[in-house]
C-alpha positions in Angstrom: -44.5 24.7 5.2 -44.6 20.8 5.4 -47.0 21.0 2.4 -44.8 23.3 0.2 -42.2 21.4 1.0 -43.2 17.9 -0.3 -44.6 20.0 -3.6 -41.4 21.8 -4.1 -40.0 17.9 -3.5 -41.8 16.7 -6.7 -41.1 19.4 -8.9 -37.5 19.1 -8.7 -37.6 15.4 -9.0 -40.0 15.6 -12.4 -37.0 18.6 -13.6 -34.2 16.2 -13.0 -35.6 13.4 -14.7 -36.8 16.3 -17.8 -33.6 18.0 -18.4 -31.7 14.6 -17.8 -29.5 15.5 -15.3 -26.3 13.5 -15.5 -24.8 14.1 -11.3 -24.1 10.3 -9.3 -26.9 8.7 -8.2 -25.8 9.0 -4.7 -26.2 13.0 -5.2 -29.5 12.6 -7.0 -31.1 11.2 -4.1 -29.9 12.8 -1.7 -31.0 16.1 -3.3 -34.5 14.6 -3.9 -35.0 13.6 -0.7 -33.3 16.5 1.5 -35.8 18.9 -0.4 -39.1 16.8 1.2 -37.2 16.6 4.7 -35.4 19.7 5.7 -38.2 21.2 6.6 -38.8 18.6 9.6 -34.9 17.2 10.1 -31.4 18.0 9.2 -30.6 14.3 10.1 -31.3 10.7 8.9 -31.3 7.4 10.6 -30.0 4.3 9.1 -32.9 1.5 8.8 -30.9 -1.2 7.5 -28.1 -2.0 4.7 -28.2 -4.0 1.8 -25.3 -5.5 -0.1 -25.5 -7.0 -3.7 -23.1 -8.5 -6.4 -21.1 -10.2 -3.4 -21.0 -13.4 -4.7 -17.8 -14.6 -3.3 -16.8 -12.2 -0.7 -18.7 -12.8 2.6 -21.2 -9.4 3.5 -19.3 -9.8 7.2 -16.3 -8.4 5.1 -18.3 -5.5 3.6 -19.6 -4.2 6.7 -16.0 -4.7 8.4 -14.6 -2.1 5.8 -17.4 0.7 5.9 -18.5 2.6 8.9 -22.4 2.4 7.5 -25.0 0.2 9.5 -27.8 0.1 11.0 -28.6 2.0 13.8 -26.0 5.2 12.1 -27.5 8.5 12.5 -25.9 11.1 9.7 -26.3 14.6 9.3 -27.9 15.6 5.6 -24.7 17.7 5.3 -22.5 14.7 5.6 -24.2 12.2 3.7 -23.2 12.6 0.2 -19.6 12.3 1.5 -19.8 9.7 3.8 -21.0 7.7 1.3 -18.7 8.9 -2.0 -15.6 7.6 1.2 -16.8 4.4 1.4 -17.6 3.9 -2.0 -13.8 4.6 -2.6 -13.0 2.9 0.7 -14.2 -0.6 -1.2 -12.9 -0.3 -4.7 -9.5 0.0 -2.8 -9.1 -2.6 -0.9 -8.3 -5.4 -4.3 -11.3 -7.4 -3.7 -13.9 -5.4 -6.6 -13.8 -3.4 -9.6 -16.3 -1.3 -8.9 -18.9 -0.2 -5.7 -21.6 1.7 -5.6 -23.8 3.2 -2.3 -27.1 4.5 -2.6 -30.1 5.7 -0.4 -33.3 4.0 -1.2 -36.7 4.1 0.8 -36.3 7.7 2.1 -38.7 7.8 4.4 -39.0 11.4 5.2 -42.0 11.7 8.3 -39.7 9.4 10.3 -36.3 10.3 9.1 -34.8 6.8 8.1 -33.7 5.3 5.0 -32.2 1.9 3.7 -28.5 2.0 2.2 -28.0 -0.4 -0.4 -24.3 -1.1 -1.4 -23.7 -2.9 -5.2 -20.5 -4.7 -5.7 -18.8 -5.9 -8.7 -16.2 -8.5 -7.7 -12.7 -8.5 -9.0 -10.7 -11.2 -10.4 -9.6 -13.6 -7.1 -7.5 -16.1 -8.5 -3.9 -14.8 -9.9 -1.8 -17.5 -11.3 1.3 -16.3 -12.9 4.4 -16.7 -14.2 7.5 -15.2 -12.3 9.5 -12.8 -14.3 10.7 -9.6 -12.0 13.5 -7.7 -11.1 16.4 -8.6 -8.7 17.5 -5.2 -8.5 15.9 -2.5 -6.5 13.8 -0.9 -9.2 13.3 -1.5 -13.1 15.9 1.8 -13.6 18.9 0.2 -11.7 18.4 -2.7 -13.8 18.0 -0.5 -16.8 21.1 1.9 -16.2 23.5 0.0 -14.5 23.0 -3.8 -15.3 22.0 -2.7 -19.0 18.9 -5.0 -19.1 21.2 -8.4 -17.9 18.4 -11.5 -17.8 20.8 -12.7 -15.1 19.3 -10.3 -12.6 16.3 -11.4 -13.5 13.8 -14.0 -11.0 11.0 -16.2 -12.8 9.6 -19.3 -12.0 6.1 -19.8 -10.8 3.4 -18.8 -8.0 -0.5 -18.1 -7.0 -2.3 -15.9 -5.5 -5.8 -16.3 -4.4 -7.1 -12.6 -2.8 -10.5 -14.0 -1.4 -9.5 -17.7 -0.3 -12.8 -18.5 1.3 -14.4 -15.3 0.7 -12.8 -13.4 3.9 -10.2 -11.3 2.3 -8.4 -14.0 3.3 -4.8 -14.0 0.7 -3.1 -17.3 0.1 0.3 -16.9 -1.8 2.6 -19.5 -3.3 5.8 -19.5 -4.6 8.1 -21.5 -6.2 11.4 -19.3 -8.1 14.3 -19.7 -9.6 16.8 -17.2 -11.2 18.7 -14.4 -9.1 17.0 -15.8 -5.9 15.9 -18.8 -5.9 12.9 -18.4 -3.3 10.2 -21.4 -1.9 7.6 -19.2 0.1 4.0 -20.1 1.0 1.9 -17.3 3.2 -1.5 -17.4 4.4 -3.2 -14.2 5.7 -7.2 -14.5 7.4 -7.9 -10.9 8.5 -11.1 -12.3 10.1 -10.9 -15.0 12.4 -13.1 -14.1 15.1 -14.6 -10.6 16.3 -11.8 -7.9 15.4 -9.0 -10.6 15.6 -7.0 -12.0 12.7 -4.2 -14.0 12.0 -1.0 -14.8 9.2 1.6 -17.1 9.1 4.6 -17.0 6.7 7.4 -19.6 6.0 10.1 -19.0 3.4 14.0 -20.0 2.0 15.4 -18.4 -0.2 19.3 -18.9 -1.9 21.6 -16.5 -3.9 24.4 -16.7 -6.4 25.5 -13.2 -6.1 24.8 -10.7 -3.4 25.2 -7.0 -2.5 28.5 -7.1 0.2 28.8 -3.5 0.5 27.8 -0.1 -0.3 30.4 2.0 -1.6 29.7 5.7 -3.1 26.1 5.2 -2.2 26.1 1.9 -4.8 25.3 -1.4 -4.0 28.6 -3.4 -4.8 27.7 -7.3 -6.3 29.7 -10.6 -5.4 29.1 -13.4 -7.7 30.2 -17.2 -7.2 31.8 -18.2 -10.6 31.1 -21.3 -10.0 27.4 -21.4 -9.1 27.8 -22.0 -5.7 25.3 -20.2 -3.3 27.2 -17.6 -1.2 23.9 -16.3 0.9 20.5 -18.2 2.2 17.7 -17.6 5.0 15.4 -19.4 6.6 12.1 -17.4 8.0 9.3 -18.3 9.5 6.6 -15.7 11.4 2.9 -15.8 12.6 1.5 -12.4 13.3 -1.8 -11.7 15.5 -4.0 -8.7 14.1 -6.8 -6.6 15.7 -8.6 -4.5 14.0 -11.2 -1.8 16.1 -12.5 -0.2 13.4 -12.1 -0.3 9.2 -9.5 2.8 9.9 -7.7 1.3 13.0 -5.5 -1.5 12.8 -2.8 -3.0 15.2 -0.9 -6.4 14.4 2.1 -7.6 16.4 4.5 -10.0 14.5 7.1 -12.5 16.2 9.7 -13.8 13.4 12.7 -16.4 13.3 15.4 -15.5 11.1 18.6 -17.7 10.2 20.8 -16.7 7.4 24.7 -17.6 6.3 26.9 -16.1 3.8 29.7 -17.3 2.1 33.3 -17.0 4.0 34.9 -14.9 1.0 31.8 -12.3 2.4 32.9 -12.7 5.8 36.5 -13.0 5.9 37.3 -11.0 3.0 35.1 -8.8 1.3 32.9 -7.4 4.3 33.4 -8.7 7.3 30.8 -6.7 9.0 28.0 -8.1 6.9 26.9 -9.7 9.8 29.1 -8.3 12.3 32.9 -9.5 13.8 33.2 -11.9 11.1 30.7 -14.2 11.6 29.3 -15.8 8.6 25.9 -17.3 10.2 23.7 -15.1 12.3 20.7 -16.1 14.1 17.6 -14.4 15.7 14.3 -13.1 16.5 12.4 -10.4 15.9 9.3 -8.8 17.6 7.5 -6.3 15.4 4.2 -4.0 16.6 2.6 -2.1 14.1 -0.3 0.4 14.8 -2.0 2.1 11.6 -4.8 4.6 11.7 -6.1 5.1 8.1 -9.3 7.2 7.3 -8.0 8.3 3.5 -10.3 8.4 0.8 -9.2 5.8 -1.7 -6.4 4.4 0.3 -4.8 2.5 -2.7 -4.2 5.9 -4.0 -5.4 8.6 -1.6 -7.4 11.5 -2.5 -8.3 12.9 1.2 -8.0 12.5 4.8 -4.8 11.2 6.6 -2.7 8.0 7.7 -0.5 7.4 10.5 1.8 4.7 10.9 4.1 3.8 14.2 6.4 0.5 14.0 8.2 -0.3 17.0 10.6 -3.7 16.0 12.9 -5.4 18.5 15.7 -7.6 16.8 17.2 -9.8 19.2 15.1 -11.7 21.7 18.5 -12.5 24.1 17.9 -15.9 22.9 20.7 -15.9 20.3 23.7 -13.8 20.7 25.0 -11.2 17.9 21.6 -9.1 17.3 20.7 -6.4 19.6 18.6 -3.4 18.1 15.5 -1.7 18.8 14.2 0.9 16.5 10.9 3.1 15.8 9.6 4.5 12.7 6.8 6.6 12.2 5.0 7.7 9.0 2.3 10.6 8.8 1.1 11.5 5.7 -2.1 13.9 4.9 -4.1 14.7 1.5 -6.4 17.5 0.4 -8.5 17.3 -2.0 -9.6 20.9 -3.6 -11.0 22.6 -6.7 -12.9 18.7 -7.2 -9.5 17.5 -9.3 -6.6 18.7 -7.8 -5.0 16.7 -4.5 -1.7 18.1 -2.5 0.0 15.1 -0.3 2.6 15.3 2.3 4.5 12.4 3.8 6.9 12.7 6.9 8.6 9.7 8.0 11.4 9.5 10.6 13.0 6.2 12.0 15.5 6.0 15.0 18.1 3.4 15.9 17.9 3.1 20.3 20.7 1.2 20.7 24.1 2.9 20.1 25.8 -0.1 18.9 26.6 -0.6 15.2 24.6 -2.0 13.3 25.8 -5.3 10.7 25.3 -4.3 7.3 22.6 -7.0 7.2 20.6 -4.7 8.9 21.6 -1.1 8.2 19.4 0.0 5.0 17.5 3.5 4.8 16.3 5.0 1.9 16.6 3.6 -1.7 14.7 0.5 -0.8 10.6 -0.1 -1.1 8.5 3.2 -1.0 11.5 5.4 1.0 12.8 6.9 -2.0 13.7 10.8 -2.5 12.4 11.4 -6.4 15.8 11.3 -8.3 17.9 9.2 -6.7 16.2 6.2 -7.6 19.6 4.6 -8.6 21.3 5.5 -5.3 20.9 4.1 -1.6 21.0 5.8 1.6 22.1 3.2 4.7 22.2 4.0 7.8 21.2 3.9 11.2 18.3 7.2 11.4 16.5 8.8 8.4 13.9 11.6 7.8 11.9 11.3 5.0 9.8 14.3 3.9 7.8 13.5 0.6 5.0 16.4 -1.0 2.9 16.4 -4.2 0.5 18.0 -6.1 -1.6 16.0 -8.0 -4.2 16.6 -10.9 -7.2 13.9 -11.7 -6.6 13.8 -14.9 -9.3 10.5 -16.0 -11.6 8.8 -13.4 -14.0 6.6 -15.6 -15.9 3.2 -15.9 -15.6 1.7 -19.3 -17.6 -1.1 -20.3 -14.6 -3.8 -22.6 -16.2 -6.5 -24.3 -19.3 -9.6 -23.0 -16.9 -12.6 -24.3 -14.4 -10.9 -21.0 -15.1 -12.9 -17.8 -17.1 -10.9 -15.4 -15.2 -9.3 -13.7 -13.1 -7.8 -16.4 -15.9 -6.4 -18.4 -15.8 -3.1 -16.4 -12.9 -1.2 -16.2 -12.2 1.5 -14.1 -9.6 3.7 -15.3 -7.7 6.1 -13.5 -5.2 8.4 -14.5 -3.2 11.2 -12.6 -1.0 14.1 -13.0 1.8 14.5 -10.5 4.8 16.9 -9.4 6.8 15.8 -6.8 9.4 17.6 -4.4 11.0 15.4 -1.8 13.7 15.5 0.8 15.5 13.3 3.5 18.5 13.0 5.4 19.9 10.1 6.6 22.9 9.8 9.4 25.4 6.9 8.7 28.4 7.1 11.4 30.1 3.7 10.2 29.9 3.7 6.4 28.9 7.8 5.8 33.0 8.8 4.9 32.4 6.6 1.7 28.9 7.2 0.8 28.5 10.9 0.4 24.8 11.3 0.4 24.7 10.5 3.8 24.8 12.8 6.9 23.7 15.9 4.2 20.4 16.9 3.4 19.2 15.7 -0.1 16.2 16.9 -2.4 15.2 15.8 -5.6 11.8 16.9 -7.6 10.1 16.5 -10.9 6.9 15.6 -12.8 5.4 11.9 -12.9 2.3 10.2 -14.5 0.2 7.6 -12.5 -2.1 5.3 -14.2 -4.5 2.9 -11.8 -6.5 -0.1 -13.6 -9.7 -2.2 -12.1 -8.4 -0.6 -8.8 -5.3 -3.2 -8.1 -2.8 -2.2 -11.5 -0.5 0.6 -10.7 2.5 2.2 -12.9 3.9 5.1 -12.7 6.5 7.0 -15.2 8.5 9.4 -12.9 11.3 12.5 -14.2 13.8 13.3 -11.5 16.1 15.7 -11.1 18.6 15.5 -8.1 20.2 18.4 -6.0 23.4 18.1 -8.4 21.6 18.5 -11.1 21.2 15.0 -12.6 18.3 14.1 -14.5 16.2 10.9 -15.3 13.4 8.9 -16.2 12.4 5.9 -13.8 9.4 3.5 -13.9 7.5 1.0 -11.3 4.5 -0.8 -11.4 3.0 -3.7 -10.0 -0.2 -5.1 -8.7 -2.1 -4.5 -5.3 -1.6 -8.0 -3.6 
């Protein structure tokens, strides 16, 4: 049996290579190999793993984001898998363009093999000139501030993804425009063992400020005569541990003092901050815990991701701030028929302390990623939301193309990826202070529609989205933006 085995082995290996065969390499090896050693195992051991084309980005970082070393014994049935995850695993996580894993030295009496893992680095170093958006998104700017370059921030900043080669971000900034913003963080993921550590300081000014929320619109104040009505001070240092590349915990203590303007206090809002108080003054205590074992996580194709943030705001140390709240995100993606993925995302967050919250602190949906598809003009505050997001998605384009040999390195190979989407989301959101004048909240709202995602050298995302709303209203919104 042994001895058919090993010839039927070499026939199919001198087929593959006739017919020219065009399946990943990682597949081609494995199905050379698992012919010669199924008869004797229906397992391989992992000798040893070797990593190439990390020129920058320390091989300590590598093994930190895969689950492959030595020592790993995987099931033949599992292999091909295990290693397309990883694969898509590294060329999501901002610091390369393309990876590629591969058995090599199959040695099939014994059942071991070598893994050898080729990188191609991305682009490290991002300086850049500001020019972005003060409003919430591209279409509030576009619809309802009808393209005004006074809601507009520029000015300039850097970004440096792999500092010393650790993953470790450095970010500068230095804006003018809407905000005016001085911010300089520093993120090192891999201090020592599974421990890591980041450290943000930041001011920031405005001109003109959202005082209110009135018919589920953001209302704007602006000082006609340049004077700043609204600045912070922040500074944090967070402690990360990480016990595996899919687990990750960090715990975040943060020092916030802001002021606003009297005419925001006594006049136009007075519960901005609460009982009229124009400065307000506090800490914050923020645990995060995040399990993430998606394929692709930058846009995932597979597995799942849970998220629980626990945040305490008010230490007792300053009086005026007393909340404690929990939000927790689950989201799951299947991957079937090879190009089509569904996704479902459920997110809830609770408010603990029954005490109203200052409008400073009483945002729901509308802002970052909790959005329902439609109401992208629209915000939801309030105390408690309930998110529930679902889409089908289509790979539509998943492909290398070589550019041009003048391009630095890591830009002459771009992977491209492209995918179809329809989306069907709903969320409710209770709002006992403010709901009797914002009529999306305390109702249940859905929205759905078709959207196009296009992904470039793994770290470029935009997206072109239709939404229709419950009532019926219809439009086209856009976001984009880059992965650090």
């Amino acid at each position: 049996m042994y001895f058919l085995s090993q010839i039927l082995g070499q026939f199919i290996f001198i087929l593959t290579h006739f017919l020219w065969i065009r399946i990943s390499s990682p597949a081609l090896a494995i199905l050379i190999c698992c012919t010669s050693a199924i008869a004797q195992f229906d397992f391989v051991v992992v000798d040893s793993v070797h990593i190439l084309g990390n020129h920058k980005t320390s091989a300590n970082v590598i093994f930190k984001e895969i689950d492959l070393h030595s020592g790993d014994t995987i099931g033949l049935d599992q292999l091909a898998k295990r290693l397309s995850i990883n694969e898509r695993r590294l060329q999501s996580i901002g610091l390369f363009t393309h990876a590629n894993i591969n058995v090599k030295n199959w040695n099939t009496d014994l059942a071991i093999t070598n893994i050898e893992i080729k990188v191609q680095e991305n682009w490290f170093i991002y300086p850049y000139i500001i020019f972005e958006l003060a409003d919430r998104n591209f279409n509030v700017w576009r619809k309802e501030q009808h393209y005004s370059l006074d809601r507009v921030n520029y000015g300039l900043a850097l970004s440096h993804l792999n500092f010393t080669g650790n993953k470790d971000k450095l970010k500068l900034t230095f804006q003018r425009g809407f905000t005016r913003k001085y911010e300089m963080s520093y993120d090192f993921p891999y201090i020592k063992n599974k421990w890591g550590l980041s450290a943000n300081i930041l001011y920031s000014e405005n001109r003109e400020l959202a005082y209110r929320t009135f018919g589920n619109k953001l209302l704007f104040y602006k000082s006609d005569n340049e004077k700043k009505i609204f600045n912070q001070h922040r500074a944090s240092i967070s402690f990360q541990h990480r016990n595996s590349p899919q687990t990750f915990q960090n715990i975040r203590l943060e020092f916030i003092s802001a002021k606003v303007d009297t005419i925001i206090s006594n006049q136009l809002n007075p519960d901005y901050f609460r009982n009229g108080y124009n400065t307000l003054k506090y800490f914050l205590l923020n645990y995060e815990y995040k399990f993430d074992n998606t394929q692709y996580p930058l846009y995932p194709i597979g597995g799942y991701r849970v998220e629980i943030v626990a945040k305490k705001e008010g230490l007792g140390i300053f009086k005026g701030i007393n909340n404690t709240s929990i939000s927790v995100s689950i989201e799951k993606h299947t991957l079937f028929k090879h190009r089509f993925v569904l996704s479902n995302r459920a997110k809830f967050k609770i408010n603990l302390q029954p005490n109203q919250l200052p409008y400073f602190l009483n945002s729901a949906l509308g802002y970052r990623n909790d959005d329902i598809t439609g109401y992208q003009l629209y915000v939801l505050d309030g105390r408690n939301f309930f998110l529930f997001k679902t889409a089908l998605k289509y790979i539509l384009l998943d492909k290398d193309f070589n550019t041009f040999k003048t391009m630095p390195r890591q830009f002459r190979l771009l992977n491209a990826k492209i995918f179809l989407r329809f989306n069907f989301d709903y969320g409710y959101v209770s709002d006992r202070a403010y709901g009797s004048v914002n009529p999306l909240a305390n109702e249940f709202q859905y929205g759905y529609g078709p959207a196009i995602d296009i992904i470039l050298y793994n770290n470029l995302k935009i997206s072109c989205e239709y939404g229709i709303t419950k009532f019926g209203e219809k439009g086209i919104f856009y976001k984009g933006g880059l992965n650090f």
